[in-house]
C-alpha positions in Angstrom: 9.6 16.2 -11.8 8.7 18.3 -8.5 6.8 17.5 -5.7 4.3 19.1 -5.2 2.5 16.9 -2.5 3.6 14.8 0.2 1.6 13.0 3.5 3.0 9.9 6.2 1.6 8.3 9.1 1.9 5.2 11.0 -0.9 2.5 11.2 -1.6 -0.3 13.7 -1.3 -3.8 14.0 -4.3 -5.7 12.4 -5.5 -1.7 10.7 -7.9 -2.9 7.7 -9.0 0.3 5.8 -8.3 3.1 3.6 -6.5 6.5 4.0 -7.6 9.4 0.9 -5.6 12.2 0.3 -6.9 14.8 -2.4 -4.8 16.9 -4.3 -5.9 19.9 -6.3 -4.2 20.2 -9.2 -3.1 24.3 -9.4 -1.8 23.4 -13.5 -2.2 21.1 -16.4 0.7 18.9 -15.9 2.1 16.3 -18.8 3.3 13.6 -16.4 2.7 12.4 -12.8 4.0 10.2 -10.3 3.1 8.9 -7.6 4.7 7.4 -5.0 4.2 4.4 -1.8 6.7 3.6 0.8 6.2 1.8 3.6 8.1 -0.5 6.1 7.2 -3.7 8.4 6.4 -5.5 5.7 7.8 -9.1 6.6 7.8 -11.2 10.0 10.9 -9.6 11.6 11.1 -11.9 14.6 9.7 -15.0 15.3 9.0 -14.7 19.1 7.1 -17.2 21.3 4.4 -14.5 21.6 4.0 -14.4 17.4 3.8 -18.2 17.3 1.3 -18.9 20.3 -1.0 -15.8 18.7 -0.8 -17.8 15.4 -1.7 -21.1 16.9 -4.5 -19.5 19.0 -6.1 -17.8 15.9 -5.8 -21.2 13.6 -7.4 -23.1 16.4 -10.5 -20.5 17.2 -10.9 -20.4 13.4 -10.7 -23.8 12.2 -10.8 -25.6 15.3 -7.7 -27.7 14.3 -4.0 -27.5 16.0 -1.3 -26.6 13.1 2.4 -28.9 13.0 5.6 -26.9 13.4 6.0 -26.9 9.3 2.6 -25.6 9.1 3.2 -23.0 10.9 7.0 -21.7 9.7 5.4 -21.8 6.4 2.9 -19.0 7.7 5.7 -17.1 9.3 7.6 -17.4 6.3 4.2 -15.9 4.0 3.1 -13.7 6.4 3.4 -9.9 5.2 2.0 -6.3 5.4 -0.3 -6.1 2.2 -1.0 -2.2 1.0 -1.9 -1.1 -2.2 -1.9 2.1 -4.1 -5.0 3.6 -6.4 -5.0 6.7 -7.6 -8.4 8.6 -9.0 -8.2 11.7 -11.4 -11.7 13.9 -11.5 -13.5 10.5 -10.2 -12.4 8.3 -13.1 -10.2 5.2 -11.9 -5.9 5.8 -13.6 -4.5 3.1 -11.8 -4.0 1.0 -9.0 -1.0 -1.1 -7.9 -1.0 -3.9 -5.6 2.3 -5.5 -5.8 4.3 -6.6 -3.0 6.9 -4.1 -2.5 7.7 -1.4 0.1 8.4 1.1 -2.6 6.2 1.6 -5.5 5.7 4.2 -8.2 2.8 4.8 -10.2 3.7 6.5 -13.6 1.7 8.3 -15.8 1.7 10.4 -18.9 0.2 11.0 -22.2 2.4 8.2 -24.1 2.8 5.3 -20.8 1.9 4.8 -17.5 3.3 1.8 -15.2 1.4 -1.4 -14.9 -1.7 -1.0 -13.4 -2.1 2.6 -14.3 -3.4 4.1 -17.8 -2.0 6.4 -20.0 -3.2 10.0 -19.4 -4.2 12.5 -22.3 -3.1 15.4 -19.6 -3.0 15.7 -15.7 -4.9 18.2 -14.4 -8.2 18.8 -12.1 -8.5 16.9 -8.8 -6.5 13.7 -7.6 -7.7 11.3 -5.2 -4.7 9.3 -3.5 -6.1 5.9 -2.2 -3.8 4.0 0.4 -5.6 0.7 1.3 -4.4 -1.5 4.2 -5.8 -5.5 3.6 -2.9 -6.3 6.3 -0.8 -4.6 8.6 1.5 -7.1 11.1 3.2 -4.8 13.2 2.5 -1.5 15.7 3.9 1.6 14.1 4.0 0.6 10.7 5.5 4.0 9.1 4.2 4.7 6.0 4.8 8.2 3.3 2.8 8.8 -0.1 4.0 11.4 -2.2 2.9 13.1 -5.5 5.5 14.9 -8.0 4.4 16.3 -11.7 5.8 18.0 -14.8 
């Protein structure tokens, strides 16, 4: 496959959007893929800082004090949530939302990757969705790329 697209950027702590790229397709192609990456995803230090923010934000928005188990257990689940959807000409191919820092979305005329759907032919105009639900840290890199055949 070649690339024939690729974009990054960074996003903020707390960032709760959507970034679009659009990619004009100069062929028919028989197979895309299209690719996530991103880093921060888990709690890499537990600081006294981290910890009193939790405990600040459970107590405004539940008006109840958390126990030390409590709030490991949130440290421990706490992560950067992204996903990737992809549009082709307007009409929905996939979308992926699983929780890994590398992701590929596959498609051709025969398979496509879960959360994607199979693909007579690639061609026309492709919207590139990156969606941030969650982002925990400053400077969160992220890259999006798309290669065809």
């Amino acid at each position: 496959m070649k690339e024939i697209y690729r974009a990054h950027g960074t996003v903020n702590k707390g960032f709760i959007g959507q970034i679009a790229y659009t990619v004009c397709l100069d062929s028919v192609y028989t197979e895309m893929d299209v690719h996530l990456h991103f880093e921060k995803n888990r709690v890499q230090e537990q600081t006294p800082e981290l910890k009193e923010e939790i405990k600040t934000q459970i107590k405004q928005k539940y008006g109840t004090d958390i126990t030390e188990d409590e709030l490991n257990r949130i440290l421990k689940e706490m992560k950067t949530e992204i996903q990737l959807t992809v549009f082709m000409n307007d009409r929905f191919v996939g979308s992926i939302h699983k929780q890994l820092t590398d992701r590929h979305m596959y498609i051709s005329p025969s398979a496509a990757t879960e959360g994607a759907i199979a693909q007579k032919s690639i061609e026309g105009v492709i919207k590139v969705l990156v969606i941030f639900f969650n982002v925990l840290y400053d400077d969160t890199p992220y890259s999006v790329s798309v290669s065809v055949k």
